[in-house]
N, C-alpha and C positions, 0 to 999 in steps of 0.2 A: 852535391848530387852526382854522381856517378854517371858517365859518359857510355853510354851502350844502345844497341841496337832500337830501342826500345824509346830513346828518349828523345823525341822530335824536337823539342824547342831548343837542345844543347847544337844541333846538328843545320844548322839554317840549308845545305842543299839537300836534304829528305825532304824536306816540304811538298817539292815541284813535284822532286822521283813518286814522293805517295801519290799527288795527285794524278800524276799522268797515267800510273799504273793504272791504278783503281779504276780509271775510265777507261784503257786501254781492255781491261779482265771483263769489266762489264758490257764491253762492244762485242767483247769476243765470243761472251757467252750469250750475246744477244738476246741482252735483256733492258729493260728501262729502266729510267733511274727510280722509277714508282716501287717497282718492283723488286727493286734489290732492297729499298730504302724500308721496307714493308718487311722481307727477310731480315732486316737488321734493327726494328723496331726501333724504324728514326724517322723523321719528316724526310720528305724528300729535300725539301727546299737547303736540310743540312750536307744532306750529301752530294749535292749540287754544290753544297762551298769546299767542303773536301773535294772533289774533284778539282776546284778554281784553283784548288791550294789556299784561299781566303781563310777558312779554320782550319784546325786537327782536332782529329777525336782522342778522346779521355784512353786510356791502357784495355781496357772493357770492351771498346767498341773496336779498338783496333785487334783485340785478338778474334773478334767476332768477321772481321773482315777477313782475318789471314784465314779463318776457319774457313768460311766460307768459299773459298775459293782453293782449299787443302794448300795454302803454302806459305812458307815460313816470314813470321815478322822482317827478318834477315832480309829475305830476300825482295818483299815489297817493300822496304822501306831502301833500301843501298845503292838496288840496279835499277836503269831505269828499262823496263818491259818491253820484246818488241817479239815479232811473230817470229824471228832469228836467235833471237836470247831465250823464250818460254821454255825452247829444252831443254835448254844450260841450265839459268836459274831457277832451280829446281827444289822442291821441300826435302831438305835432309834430317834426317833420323837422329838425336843425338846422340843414341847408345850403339846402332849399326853401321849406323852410316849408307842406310839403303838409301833411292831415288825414289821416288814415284811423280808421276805426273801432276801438274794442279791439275784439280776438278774445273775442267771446263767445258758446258757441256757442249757437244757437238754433233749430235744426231734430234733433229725435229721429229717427234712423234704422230701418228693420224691413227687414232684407235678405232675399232670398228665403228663404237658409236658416232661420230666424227667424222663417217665418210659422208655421208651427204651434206654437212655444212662445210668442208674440205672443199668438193668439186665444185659448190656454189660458190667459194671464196678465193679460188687460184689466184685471183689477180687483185689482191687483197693486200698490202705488204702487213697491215697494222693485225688482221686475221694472224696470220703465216706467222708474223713475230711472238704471238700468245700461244701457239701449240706449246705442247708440252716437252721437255726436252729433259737428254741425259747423256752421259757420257762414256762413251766406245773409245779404247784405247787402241791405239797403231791405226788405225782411219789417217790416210794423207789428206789427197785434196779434196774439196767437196763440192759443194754442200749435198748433207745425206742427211736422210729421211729414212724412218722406221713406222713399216705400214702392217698393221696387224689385218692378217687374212682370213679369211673365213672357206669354211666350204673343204672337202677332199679330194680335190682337184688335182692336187701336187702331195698327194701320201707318197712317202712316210711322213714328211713334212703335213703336221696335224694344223689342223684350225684353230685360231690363238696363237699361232707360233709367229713373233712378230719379226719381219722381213726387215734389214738394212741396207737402203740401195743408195748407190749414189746418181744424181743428175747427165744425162745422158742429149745433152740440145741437139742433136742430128738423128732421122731415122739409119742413114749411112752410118753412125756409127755404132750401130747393132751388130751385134757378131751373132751370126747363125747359131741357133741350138743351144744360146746362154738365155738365163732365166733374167726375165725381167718382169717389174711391176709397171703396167701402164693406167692411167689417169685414162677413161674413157667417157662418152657422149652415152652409148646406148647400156651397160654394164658398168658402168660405174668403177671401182677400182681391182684390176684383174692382175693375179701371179702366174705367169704363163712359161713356158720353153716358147722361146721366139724364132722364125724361119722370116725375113724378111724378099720380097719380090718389086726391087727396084724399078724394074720393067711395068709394072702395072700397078703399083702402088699399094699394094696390101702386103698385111703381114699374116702368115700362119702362126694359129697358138695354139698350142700343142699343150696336155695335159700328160705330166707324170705317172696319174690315175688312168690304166687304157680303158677303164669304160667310161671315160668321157671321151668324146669325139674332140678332132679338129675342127678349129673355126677362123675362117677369117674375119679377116675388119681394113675396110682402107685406111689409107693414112688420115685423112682428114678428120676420122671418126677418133681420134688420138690427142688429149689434152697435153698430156707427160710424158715421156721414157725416164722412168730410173731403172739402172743396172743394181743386181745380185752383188752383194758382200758380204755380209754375212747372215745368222739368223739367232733367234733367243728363242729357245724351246723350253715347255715347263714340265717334258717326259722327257723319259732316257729312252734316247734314239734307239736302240739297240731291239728296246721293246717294243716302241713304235713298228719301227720294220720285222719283227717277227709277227707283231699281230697283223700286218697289213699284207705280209707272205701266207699266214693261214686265212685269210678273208678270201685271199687271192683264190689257194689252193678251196677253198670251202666254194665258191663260186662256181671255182671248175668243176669240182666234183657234183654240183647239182645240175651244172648244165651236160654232164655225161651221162646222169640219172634221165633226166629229159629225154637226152637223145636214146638210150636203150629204151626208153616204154615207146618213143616213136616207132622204133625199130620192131619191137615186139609187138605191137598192136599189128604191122604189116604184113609178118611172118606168119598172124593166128591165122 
């Protein structure tokens, strides 16, 4: 039998490297062993012995592994995985030779539906570990959270467009006038431009949209701060912001329509 990446029982130090990977990938993507064991239509109680290193899986199940996690047999079975090495060893292409990243996911999801069992469950850890998750490339350190918004508050940014923030533990570390998603007591979860007031403990939240008014809120009325990174839209911006410029201009122009009949009812 032929000695290759592939072949565990020729290679006696793959065993540990599979095992340690494989638990290492599935921490990272912060998932359970139920969970993965369910994606790979095994008991878990097996893949619990793969991780020990106690069994290996059949050719089938290990490609189902590498799959799942986008990277190469190669690499989960040779190297052994660390938060330092994941850039390095990397899934290569055999006919390019391009890199890409393994799939792992790294932004927790809160969908609209999900906001009110969300703010009931903050201090939840086993809640928090079951949202649903997916994967944002160039994200450094985190932990980030993607909160689908509601409401025209922050046009052109439309409602469904789902927000990418990262964890933010200090009101101090707000920076004036950057967008942030806050976890609240009386409003529930708000996308706002933030103005913070150290001195008396409120923050201004300022809306994108000017016919929303400014509001404050003390701090204590504040479960979260996650900070602005990025966002998933399911329009093209371009259009968004030209329809939310004529909405604009259509606004004004009724409210100038207004004011001349005022003006002309006074002059009759």
């Amino acid at each position: 039998m032929p000695n290759n990446s592939t072949d565990l029982t020729l290679q006696p130090n793959l065993n540990m490297n599979f095992a340690d990977n494989i638990k290492f990938l599935r921490l990272k993507a912060g998932l359970s062993q139920l969970q993965i064991s369910e994606k790979l239509g095994i008991p878990r109680t097996t893949l619990g012995d793969y991780e020990r290193g106690h069994t290996e899986p059949n050719l089938d199940t290990l490609i189902q592994i590498a799959n799942l996690y986008d990277i190469s047999i190669e690499h989960l079975v040779k190297k052994k995985l660390n938060d330092d090495l994941i850039q390095t060893y990397l899934h290569r292409d055999n006919q390019d030779h391009t890199i890409s990243e393994p799939f792992v996911p790294n932004v927790e999801l809160v969908p609209i539906h999900a906001e009110a069992g969300y703010i009931e469950s903050l201090q939840d850890p086993e809640y928090i570990r079951e949202l649903p998750r997916f994967s944002i490339p160039k994200l450094k350190k985190g932990p980030f959270r993607g909160f689908e918004i509601r409401g025209d508050s922050m046009l052109p940014i439309e409602s469904g467009t789902i927000v990418i923030c990262v964890s933010i533990p200090k009101f101090e570390d707000i920076i004036a006038g950057n967008t942030y998603v806050l976890i609240t007591k009386e409003n529930g979860i708000v996308y706002k431009r933030i103005v913070p007031n150290h001195k008396t403990k409120k923050l201004a939240l300022h809306s994108d949209n000017t016919i929303f008014p400014m509001v404050e809120i003390s701090y204590d009325e504040v479960f979260e701060i996650w900070q602005y990174q990025a966002h998933i839209a399911y329009h093209d911006p371009k259009l968004n912001y030209d329809q939310w410029q004529d909405d604009k201009l259509s606004d004004i122009q009724k409210s100038l329509l207004q004011i001349e009949k005022k003006l002309n009812k006074h002059t009759d």
